[in-house]
C-alpha positions as CSV (number, residue, x, y, z in Angstrom):
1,X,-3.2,25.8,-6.9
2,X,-6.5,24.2,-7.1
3,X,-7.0,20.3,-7.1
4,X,-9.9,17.8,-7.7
5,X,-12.1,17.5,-4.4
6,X,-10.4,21.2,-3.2
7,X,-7.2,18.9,-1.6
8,X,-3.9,21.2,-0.6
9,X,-0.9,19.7,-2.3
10,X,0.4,17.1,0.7
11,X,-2.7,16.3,1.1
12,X,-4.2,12.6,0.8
13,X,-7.7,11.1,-0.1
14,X,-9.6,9.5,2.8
15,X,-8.2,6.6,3.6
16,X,-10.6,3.6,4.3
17,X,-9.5,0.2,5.8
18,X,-11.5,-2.6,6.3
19,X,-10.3,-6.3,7.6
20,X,-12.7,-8.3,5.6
21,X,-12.8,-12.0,6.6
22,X,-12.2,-14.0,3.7
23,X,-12.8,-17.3,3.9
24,X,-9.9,-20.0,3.5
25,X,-6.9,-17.7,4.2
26,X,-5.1,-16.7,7.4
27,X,-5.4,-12.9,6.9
28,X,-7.3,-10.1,4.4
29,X,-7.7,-6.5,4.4
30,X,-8.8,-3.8,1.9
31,X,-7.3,-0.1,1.4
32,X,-8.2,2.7,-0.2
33,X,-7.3,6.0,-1.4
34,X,-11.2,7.6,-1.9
35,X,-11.8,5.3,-5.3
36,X,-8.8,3.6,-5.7
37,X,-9.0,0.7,-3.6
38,X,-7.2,-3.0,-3.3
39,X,-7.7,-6.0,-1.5
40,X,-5.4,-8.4,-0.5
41,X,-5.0,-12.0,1.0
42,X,-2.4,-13.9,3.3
43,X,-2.2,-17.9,3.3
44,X,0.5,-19.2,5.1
45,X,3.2,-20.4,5.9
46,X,1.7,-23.2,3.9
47,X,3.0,-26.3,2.3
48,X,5.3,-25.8,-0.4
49,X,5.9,-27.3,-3.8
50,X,9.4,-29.1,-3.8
51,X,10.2,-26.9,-7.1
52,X,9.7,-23.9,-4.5
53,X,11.2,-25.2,-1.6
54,X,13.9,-23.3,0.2
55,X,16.3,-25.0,3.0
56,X,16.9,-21.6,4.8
57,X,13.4,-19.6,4.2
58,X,10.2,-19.6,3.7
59,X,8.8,-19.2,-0.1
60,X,7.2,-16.1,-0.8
61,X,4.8,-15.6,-3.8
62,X,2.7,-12.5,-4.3
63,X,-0.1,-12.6,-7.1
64,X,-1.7,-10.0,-8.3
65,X,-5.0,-10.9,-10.2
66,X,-6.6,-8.5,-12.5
67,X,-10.3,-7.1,-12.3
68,X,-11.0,-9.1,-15.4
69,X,-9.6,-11.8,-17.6
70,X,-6.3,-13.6,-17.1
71,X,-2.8,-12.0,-15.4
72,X,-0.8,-10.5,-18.0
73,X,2.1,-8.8,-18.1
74,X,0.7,-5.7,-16.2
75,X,-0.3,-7.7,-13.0
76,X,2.4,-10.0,-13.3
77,X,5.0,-6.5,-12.8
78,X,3.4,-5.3,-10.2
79,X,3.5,-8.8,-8.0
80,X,7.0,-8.8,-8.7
81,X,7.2,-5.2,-7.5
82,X,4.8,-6.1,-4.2
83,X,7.3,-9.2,-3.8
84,X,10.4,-7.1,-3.9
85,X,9.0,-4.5,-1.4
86,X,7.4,-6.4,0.9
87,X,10.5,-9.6,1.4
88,X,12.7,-6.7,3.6
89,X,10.0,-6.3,6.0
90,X,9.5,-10.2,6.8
91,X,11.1,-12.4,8.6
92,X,11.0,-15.5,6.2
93,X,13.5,-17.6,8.2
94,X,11.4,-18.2,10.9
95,X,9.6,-20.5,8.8
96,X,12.4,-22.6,6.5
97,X,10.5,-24.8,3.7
98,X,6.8,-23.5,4.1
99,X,5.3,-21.0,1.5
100,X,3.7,-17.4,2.4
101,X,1.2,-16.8,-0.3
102,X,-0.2,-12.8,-1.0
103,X,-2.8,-12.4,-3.6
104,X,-3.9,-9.2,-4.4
105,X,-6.7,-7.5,-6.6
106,X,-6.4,-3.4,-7.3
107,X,-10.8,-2.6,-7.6
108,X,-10.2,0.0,-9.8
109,X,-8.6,-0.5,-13.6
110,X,-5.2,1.7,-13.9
111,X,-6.1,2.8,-17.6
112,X,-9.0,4.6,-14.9
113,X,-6.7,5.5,-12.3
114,X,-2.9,6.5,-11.9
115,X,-0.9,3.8,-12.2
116,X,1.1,4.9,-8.6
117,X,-2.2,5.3,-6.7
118,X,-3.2,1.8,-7.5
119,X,0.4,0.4,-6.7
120,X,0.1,2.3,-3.5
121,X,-3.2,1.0,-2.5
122,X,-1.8,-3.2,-3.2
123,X,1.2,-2.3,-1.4
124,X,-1.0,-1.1,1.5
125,X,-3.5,-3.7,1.7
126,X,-0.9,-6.4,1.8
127,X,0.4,-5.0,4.7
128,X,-2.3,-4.8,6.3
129,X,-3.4,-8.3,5.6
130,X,-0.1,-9.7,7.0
131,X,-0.7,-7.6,10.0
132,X,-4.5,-9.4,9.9
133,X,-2.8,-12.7,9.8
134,X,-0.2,-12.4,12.5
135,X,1.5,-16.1,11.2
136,X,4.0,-14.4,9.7
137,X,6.8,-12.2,11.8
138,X,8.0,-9.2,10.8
139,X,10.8,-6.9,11.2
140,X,8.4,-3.8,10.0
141,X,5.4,-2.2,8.4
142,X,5.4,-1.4,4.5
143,X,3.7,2.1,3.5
144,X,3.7,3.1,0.1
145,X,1.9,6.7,-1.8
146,X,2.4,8.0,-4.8
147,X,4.3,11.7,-5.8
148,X,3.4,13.4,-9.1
149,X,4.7,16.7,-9.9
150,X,2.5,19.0,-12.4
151,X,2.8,21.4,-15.3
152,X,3.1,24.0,-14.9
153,X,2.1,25.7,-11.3
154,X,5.9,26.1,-10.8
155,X,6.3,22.5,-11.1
156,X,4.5,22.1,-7.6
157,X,4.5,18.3,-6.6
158,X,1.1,16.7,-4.8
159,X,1.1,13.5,-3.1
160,X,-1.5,10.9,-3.9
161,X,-2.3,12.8,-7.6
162,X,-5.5,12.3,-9.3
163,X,-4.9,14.8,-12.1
164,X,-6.0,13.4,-15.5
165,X,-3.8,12.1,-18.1
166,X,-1.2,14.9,-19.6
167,X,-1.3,17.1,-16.2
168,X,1.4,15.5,-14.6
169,X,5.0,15.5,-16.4
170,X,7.0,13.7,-13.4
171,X,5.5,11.0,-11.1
172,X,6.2,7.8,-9.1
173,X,5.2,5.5,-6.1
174,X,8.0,5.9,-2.3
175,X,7.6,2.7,0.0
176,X,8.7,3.4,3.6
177,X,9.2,0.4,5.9
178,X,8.5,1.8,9.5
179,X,10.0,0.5,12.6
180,X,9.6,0.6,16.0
181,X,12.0,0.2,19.4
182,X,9.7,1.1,22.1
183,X,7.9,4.2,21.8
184,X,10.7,5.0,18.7
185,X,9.4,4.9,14.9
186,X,11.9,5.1,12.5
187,X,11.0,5.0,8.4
188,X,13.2,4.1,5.8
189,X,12.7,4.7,2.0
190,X,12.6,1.0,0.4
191,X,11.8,1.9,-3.3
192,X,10.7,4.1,-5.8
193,X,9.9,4.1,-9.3
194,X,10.3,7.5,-10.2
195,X,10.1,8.9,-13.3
196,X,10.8,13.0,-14.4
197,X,11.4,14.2,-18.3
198,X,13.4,17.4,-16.7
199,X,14.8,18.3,-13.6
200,X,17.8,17.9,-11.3
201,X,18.4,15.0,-8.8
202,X,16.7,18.0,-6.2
203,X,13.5,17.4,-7.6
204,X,13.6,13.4,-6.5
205,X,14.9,14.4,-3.0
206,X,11.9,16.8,-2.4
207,X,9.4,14.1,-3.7
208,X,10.5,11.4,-1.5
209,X,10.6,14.0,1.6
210,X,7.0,14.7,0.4
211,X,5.7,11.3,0.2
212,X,7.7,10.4,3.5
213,X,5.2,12.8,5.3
214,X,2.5,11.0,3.6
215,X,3.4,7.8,4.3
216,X,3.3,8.9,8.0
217,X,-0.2,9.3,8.5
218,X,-0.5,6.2,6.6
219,X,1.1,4.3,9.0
220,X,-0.5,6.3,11.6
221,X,-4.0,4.9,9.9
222,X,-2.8,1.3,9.6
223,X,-1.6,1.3,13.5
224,X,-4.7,2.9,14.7
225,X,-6.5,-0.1,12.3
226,X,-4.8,-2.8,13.6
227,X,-5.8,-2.0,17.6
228,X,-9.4,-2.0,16.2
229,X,-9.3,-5.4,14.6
230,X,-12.5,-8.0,15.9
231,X,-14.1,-4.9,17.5
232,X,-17.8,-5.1,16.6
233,X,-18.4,-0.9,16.4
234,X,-16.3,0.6,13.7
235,X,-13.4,2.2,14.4
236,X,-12.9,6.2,13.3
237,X,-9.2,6.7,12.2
238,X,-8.6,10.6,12.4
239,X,-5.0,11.4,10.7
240,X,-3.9,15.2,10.9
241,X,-2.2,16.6,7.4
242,X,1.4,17.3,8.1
243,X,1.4,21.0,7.2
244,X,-2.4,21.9,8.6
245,X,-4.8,20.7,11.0
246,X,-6.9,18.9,8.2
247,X,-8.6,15.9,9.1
248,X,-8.8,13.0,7.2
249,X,-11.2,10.2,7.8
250,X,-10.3,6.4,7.4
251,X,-13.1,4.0,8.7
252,X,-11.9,1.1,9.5
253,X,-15.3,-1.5,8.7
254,X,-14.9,-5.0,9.9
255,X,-18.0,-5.9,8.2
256,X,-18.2,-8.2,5.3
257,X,-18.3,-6.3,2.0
258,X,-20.4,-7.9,-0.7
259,X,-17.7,-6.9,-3.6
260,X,-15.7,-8.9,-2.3
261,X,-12.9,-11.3,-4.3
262,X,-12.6,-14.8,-4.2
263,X,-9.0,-16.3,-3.4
């Protein structure tokens, strides 16, 4: 089965993560999956309105701004969708009547991208700028990829698809939180949005085991990131494919980009 860029079914794109410095908020990071990339922001905790205040937690509000004009219904459902994923993996009452603000930017339009990939790559970025910011604890480290199973090939499934439009007939996005106790890491599907036309339940079972072994080298990126945060030299990430020896590069840049969004 052949791909785009020659990649074997499990395998990702190269990852690149870069902790870019934004002004005015406590922590920012980008991620990407080759093209498909995101940036995200971490403010907080901050003062809250009194409309949002809560007695027991901390507030948490994700926004997700679109490349161009206003948030619309698109942008709005995925914020809610980072929001959901990301509230398990933080411990908000540490911080009772404050607000944690995420705002997030996808750098690539979905009607150019799979939708997944680009929910992914948010999901990613915000973890890593919440890592970046280290005000807020947390119980855990969110990872998400995207599955998409094609037609035809014997139904094969490939994790982080970029297969055109009409290629793929089942698809979806699998966020792990991963935890550690000591040297222990433990992962734990969170959510998923899949969706299949055909198929039996086995077909879900062997996507999220598929993007599970993804989501481990990602995490295995975003640790090795994090220890290379405020070094001047880059840092090279090198993540092994789970069923081969294949490198993948993710360079982690702590430069200043000159894309970059304003929060």
């Amino acid at each position: 089965m052949s791909r785009l860029q020659g990649r074997q079914p499990h395998e990702l794109r190269p990852i690149k993560i870069s902790f870019d410095g934004l002004a005015r908020v406590d922590g920012s990071a980008r991620f990407s999956f080759g093209p498909i990339s995101a940036l995200s922001s971490v403010s907080g905790p901050i003062e809250v309105r009194l409309a949002s205040e809560n007695a027991s937690q901390a507030t948490l509000e994700v926004l997700v701004r679109p490349l161009s004009n206003v948030p619309a219904t698109e942008a709005k459902a995925l914020a809610a969708t980072v929001r959901a994923l990301l509230t398990p993996s933080l411990l908000l009452a540490s911080n009772p009547r404050s607000l944690v603000q995420i705002v997030a930017q996808a750098l690539v339009s979905s009607k150019k991208a799979n939708a997944n990939a680009v929910t992914a790559a948010v999901v990613n970025a915000s973890s890593l700028a919440l890592l970046n910011a280290g005000s807020v604890p947390m119980r855990g480290v969110v990872c998400a990829v995207a599955v998409g199973r094609r037609k035809g090939d014997g139904g094969a499934l490939v994790v982080d698809p970029d297969e055109g439009h009409g290629v793929l007939d089942a698809e979806g996005c699998f966020a792990f939180m991963f935890t550690r106790d000591g040297s222990d890491t433990q992962a734990q599907c969170v959510w998923t949005n899949w969706k299949q036309g055909s198929g039996d339940e086995s077909v879900l079972s062997a996507a999220r085991e598929l993007a599970g072994r993804a989501a481990d080298d990602v995490y295995a990126a975003i640790h090795t990131s994090v220890e290379g945060i405020g070094q001047a030299e880059p840092t090279i990430v090198l993540s092994k494919a789970r069923s081969e020896e294949t490198a993948m590069e993710a360079i982690v840049d702590n430069e200043e980009s000159d894309d970059k969004m304003e929060i």
